[in-house]
C-alpha positions in Angstrom: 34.9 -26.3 13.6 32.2 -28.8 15.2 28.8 -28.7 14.1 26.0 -29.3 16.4 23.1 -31.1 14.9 20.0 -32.1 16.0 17.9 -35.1 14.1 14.4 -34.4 14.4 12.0 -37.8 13.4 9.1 -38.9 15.1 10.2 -42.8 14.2 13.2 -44.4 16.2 15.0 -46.1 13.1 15.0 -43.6 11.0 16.8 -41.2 13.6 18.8 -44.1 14.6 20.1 -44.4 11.1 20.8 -41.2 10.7 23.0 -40.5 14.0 24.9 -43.5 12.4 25.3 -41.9 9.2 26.4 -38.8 10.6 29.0 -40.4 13.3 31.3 -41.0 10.9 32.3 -37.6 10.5 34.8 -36.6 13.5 33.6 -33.0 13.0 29.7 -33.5 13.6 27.9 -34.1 16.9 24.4 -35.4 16.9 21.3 -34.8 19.5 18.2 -35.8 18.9 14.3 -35.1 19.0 11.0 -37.4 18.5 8.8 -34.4 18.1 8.0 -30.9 16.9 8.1 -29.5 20.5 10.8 -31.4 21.7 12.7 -30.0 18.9 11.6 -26.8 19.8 12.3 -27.1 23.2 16.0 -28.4 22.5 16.4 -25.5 19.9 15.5 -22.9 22.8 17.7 -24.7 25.4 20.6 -25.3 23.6 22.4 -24.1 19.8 22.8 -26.4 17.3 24.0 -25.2 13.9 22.3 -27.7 11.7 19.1 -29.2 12.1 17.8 -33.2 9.9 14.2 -32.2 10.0 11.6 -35.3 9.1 8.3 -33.4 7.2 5.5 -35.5 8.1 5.3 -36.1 12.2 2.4 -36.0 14.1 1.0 -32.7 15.3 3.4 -29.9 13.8 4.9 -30.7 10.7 8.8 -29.9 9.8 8.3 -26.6 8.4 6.6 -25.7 11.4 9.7 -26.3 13.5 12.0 -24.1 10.9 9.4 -20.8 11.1 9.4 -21.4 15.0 13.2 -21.7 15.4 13.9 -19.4 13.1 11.0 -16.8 15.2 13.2 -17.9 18.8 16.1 -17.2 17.1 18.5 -14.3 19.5 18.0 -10.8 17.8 20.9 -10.8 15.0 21.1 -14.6 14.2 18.9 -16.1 11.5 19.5 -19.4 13.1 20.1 -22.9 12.1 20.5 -24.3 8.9 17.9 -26.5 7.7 17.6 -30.0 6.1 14.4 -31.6 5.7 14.6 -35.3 5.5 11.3 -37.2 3.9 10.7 -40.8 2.0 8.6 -37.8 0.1 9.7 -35.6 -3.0 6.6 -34.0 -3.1 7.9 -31.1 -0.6 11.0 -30.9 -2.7 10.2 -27.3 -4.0 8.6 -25.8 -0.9 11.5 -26.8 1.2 13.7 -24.6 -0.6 11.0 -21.8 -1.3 11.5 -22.0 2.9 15.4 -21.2 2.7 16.1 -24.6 3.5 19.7 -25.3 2.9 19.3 -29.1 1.4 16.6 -31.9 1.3 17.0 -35.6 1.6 15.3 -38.5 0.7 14.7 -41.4 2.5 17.2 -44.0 2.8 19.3 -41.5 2.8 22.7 -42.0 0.8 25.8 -41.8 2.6 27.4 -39.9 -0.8 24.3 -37.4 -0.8 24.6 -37.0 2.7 28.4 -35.9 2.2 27.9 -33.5 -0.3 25.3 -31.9 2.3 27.6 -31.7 5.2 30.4 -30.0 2.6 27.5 -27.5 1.6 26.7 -26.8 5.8 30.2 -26.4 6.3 30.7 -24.0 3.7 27.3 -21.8 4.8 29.1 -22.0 8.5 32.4 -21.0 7.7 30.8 -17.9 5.7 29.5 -16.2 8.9 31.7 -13.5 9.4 30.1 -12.6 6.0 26.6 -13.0 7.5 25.9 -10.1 9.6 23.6 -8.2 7.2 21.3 -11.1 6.5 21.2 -11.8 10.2 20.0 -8.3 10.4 17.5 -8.4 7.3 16.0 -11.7 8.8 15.7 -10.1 11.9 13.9 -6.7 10.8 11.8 -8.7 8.3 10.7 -11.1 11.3 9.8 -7.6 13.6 7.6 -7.4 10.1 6.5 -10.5 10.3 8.0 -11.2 7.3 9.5 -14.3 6.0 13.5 -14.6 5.3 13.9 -13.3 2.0 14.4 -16.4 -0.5 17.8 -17.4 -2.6 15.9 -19.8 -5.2 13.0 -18.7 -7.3 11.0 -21.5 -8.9 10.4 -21.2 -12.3 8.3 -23.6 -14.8 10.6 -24.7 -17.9 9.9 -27.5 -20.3 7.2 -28.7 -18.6 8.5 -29.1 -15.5 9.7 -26.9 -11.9 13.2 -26.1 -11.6 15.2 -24.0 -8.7 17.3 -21.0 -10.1 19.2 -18.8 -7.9 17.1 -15.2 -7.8 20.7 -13.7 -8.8 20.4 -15.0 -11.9 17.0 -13.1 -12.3 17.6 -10.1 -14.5 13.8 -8.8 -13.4 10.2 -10.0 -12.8 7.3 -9.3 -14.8 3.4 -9.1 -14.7 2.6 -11.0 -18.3 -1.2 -11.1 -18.7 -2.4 -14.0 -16.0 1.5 -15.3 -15.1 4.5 -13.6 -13.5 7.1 -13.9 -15.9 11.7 -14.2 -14.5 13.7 -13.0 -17.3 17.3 -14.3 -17.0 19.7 -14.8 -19.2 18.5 -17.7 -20.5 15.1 -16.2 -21.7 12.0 -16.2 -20.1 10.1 -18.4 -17.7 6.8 -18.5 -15.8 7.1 -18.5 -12.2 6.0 -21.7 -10.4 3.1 -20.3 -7.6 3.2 -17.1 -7.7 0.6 -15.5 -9.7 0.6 -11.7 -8.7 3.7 -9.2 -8.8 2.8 -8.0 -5.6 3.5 -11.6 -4.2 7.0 -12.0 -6.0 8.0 -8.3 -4.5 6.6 -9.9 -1.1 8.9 -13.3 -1.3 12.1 -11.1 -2.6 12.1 -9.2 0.2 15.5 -8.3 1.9 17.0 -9.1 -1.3 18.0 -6.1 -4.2 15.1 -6.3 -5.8 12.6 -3.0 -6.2 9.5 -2.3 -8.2 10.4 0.5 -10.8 6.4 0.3 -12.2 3.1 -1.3 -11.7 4.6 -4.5 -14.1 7.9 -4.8 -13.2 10.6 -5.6 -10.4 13.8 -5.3 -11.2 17.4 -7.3 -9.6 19.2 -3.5 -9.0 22.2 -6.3 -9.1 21.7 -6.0 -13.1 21.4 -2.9 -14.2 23.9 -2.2 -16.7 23.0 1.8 -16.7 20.2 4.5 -16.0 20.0 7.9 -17.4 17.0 11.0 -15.9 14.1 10.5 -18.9 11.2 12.4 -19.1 8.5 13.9 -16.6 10.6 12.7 -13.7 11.1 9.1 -15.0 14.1 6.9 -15.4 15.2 5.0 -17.8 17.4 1.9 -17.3 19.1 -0.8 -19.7 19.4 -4.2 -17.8 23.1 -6.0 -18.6 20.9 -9.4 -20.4 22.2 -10.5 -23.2 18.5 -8.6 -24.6 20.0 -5.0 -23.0 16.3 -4.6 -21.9 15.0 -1.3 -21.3 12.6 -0.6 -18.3 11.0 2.6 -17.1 11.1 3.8 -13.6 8.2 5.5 -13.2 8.1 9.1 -11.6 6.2 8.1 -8.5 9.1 5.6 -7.9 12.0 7.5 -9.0 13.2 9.0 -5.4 12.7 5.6 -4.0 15.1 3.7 -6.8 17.6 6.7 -6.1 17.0 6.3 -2.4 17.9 2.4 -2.9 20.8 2.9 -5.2 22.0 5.7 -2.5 22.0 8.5 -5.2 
């Protein structure tokens, strides 16, 4: 399988280096753009399959280019694969609270940049198991949605770590913070301070709002039984067993979503 990838870098050296990089891999062929709308105009013209995207350019930034190409995108596909490239690690988090599939720093290391390409070729050679998140990006963009995330950032130890939302047992509202229980206990969500946001950001993914305080990964529940007044109650499979409530207003909803 070739991959088609376009380097997008408002400086000259920088994409130059990086179409060198890349050109020792037989399997990889390289185009290239100096702008935001060049690399939207290349991105409309042609399909690439990966796309090196600098942050800072002038004019449009790199996450710019991403929402716009993945907005052009044909009805069905979600469309290319992103990897930000910056001398920055400041965007580190919001790059992959944007979907992105890797980020790079500047110089980038030829033994970084491999492990990259093996993670692109393995998201490529999964498409005949993409279909239904082609479709959910696509009805959540007729929403005017967002793709749904597959990294939640979480504050632990004082500082912001990236934890795939399978690993996220539920989400609650804890006083002023939004707390993800995993299995691992329970940590404050980085930027996201209301539960209607986290429901917002988990969109397309099986996550549903059982009460006013809590969303729950339907991925992990271990067992739900009819309660009282119309209710449900459910035991999570943590290592805690947790017991939520479905409350009666959402209880044809959950059954709806679990397709009972």
């Amino acid at each position: 399988m070739t991959i088609r990838a376009l380097i997008v870098d408002d400086e000259r050296p920088a994409r130059d280096e990086l179409a060198y990089l890349l050109s020792a891999y037989p399997d990889v062929e390289t185009a290239e753009a100096a702008s935001a709308s060049e690399a939207l105009r290349k991105l409309a013209d042609e399909k690439f399959d990966l796309v090196f995207q600098d942050i800072q350019m002038p004019g449009h930034d790199g996450f710019h280019v991403q929402r716009e190409a993945q907005a052009q995108a044909p009805p069905g596909e979600a469309g290319p694969l992103f990897v930000f490239v910056t001398a920055f690690d400041e965007h580190a988090i919001r790059a992959f609270e944007e979907n992105a599939l890797d980020y790079l720093l500047k110089p980038v290391v030829p033994a970084r940049l491999a492990r990259c390409l093996d993670r692109a070729r393995s998201r490529l050679a999964a498409d005949g198991t993409r279909p239904l998140q082609n479709a959910v990006a696509t009805l959540l963009g007729a929403l005017g949605q967002s793709r749904p995330v597959e990294r939640l950032a979480i504050e632990h130890g004082g500082r912001i770590s990236l934890i795939p939302t399978r690993d996220v047992v539920m989400i609650e509202a804890e006083e002023k913070r939004i707390v993800a229980v995993t299995d691992e206990g329970r940590l404050p969500c980085h930027n996201m301070n209301t539960l209607a946001r986290a429901e917002e950001r988990l969109a397309g993914l099986p996550f549903f709002r059982v009460n006013r305080a809590v969303l729950v990964n339907l991925e992990r529940i271990a067992e739900f039984s009819p309660w009282i007044n119309g209710k449900y109650h459910l035991v999570m499979n943590d290592p805690d067993r947790t017991e939520v409530t479905v409350s009666r207003n959402r209880a044809r909803d959950f059954r709806a979503r679990l397709g009972v």
